[in-house]
C-alpha positions as CSV (number, residue, x, y, z in Angstrom):
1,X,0.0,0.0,0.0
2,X,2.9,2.6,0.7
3,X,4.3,1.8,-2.9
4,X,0.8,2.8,-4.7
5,X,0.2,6.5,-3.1
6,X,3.8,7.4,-4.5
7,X,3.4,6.1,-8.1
8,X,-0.2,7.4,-8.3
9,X,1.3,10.4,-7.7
10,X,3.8,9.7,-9.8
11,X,1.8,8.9,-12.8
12,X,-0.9,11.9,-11.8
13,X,2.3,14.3,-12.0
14,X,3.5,12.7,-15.2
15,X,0.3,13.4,-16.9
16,X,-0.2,17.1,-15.2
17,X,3.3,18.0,-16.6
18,X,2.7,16.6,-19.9
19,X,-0.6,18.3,-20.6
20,X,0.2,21.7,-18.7
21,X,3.4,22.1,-21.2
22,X,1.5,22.1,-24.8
23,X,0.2,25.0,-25.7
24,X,-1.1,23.8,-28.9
25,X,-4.7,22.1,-28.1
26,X,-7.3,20.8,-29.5
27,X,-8.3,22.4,-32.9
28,X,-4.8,24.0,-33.9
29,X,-3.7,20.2,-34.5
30,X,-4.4,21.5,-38.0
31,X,-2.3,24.6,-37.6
32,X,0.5,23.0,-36.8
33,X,0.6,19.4,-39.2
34,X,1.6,21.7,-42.3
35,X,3.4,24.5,-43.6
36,X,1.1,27.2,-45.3
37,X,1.4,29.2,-48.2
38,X,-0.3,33.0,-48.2
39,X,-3.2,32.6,-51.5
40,X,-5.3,35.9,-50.7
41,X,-5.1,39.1,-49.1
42,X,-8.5,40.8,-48.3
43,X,-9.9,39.0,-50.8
44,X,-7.9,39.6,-53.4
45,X,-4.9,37.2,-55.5
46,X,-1.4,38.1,-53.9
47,X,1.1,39.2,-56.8
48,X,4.5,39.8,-55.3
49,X,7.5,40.5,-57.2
50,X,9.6,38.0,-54.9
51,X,10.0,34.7,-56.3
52,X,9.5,33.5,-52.9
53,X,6.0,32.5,-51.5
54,X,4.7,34.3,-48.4
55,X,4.9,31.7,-45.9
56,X,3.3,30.9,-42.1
57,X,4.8,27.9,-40.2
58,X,3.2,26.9,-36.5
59,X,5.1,25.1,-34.2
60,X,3.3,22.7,-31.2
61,X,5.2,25.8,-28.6
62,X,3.3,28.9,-29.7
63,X,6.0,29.9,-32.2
64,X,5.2,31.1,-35.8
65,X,7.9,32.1,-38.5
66,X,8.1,32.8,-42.5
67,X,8.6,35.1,-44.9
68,X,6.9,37.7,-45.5
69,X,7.7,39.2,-49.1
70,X,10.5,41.0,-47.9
71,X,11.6,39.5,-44.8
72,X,11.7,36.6,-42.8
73,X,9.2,36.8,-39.4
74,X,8.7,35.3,-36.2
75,X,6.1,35.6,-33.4
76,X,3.8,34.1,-31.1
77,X,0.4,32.7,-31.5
78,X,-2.2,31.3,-29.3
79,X,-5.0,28.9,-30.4
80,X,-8.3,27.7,-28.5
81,X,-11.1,26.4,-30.6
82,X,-11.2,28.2,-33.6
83,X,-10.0,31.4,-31.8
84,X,-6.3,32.4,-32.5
85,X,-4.0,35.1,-32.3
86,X,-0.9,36.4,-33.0
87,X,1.2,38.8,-30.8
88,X,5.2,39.2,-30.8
89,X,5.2,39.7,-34.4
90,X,9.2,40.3,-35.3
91,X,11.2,40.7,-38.7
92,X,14.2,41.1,-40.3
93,X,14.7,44.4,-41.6
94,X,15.8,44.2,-45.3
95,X,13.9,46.9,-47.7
96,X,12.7,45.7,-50.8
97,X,9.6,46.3,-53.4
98,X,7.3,44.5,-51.1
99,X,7.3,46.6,-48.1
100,X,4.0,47.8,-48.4
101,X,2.4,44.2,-48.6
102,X,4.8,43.1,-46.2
103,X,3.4,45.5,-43.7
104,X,-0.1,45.3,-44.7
105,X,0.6,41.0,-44.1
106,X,1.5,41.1,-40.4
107,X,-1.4,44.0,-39.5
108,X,-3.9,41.8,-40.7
109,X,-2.2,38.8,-38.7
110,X,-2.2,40.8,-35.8
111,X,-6.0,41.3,-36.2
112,X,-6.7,38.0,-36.8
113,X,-9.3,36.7,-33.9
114,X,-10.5,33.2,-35.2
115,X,-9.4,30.2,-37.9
116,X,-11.2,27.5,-40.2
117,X,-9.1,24.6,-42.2
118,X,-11.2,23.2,-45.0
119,X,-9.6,21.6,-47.8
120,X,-6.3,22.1,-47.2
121,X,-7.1,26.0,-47.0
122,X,-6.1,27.8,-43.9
123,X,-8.6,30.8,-43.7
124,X,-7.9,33.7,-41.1
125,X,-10.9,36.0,-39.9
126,X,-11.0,39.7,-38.4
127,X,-14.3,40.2,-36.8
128,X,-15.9,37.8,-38.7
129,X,-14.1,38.8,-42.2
130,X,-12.3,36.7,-44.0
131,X,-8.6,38.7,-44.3
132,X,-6.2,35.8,-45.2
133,X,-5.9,32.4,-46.9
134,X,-3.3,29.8,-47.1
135,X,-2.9,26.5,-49.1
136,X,-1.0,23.6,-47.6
137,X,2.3,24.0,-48.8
């Protein structure tokens, strides 16, 4: 009997730790299995003149990163249902043609308040709009 209250314990602050750690739960599984590729802006078709794709990787700590159309990026993000934001938002600090995208990219993730996944398509709201899209990369 004095062996069991020590590994229940055990085992109870196994599990505890485990859980407590990830910040990526429940619905952002979907966030962070792939690597996503920026489709639309507001609505409309993204033309850049880099031949690089605007990017958004999530990691299972909170972490995003990517590129941006000018620069690379790196925040944080926080995800709970289909609620998520960004915060943190980071970049290097190269100048190119794309500055003005660039800048209007991370505003819009920094008003992003909710998510969907459908398809392969990663869709980002602000109050209710639709503001960005993704394709699985």
């Amino acid at each position: 009997m004095k062996t069991t209250i020590p590994i229940l314990i055990f085992t109870f602050l196994i599990c505890f730790a485990g859980c407590s750690s990830v910040k990526d739960l429940g619905g952002s599984k979907a966030l962070t299995a792939n690597s996503w590729k920026l489709k639309t802006m507001n609505g409309s078709e993204l033309k850049l003149s880099s031949v690089k794709e605007v990017s958004l990787v999530f990691d299972k700590t909170g972490k995003i990163s990517g590129f941006g159309g000018c620069n690379n990026y790196f925040g944080v993000y926080t995800a709970s249902g289909d609620a998520l934001t960004f915060s943190e938002i980071g970049s290097t600090k190269m100048a190119c043609d794309d500055m003005m995208t660039e800048s209007d990219y991370f505003n819009l993730l920094k008003k992003t308040d909710k998510y969907g996944v459908t398809n392969n398509v990663l869709t980002l709201y602000s109050a209710g709009v639709a503001v960005l899209t993704f394709d699985k990369k």
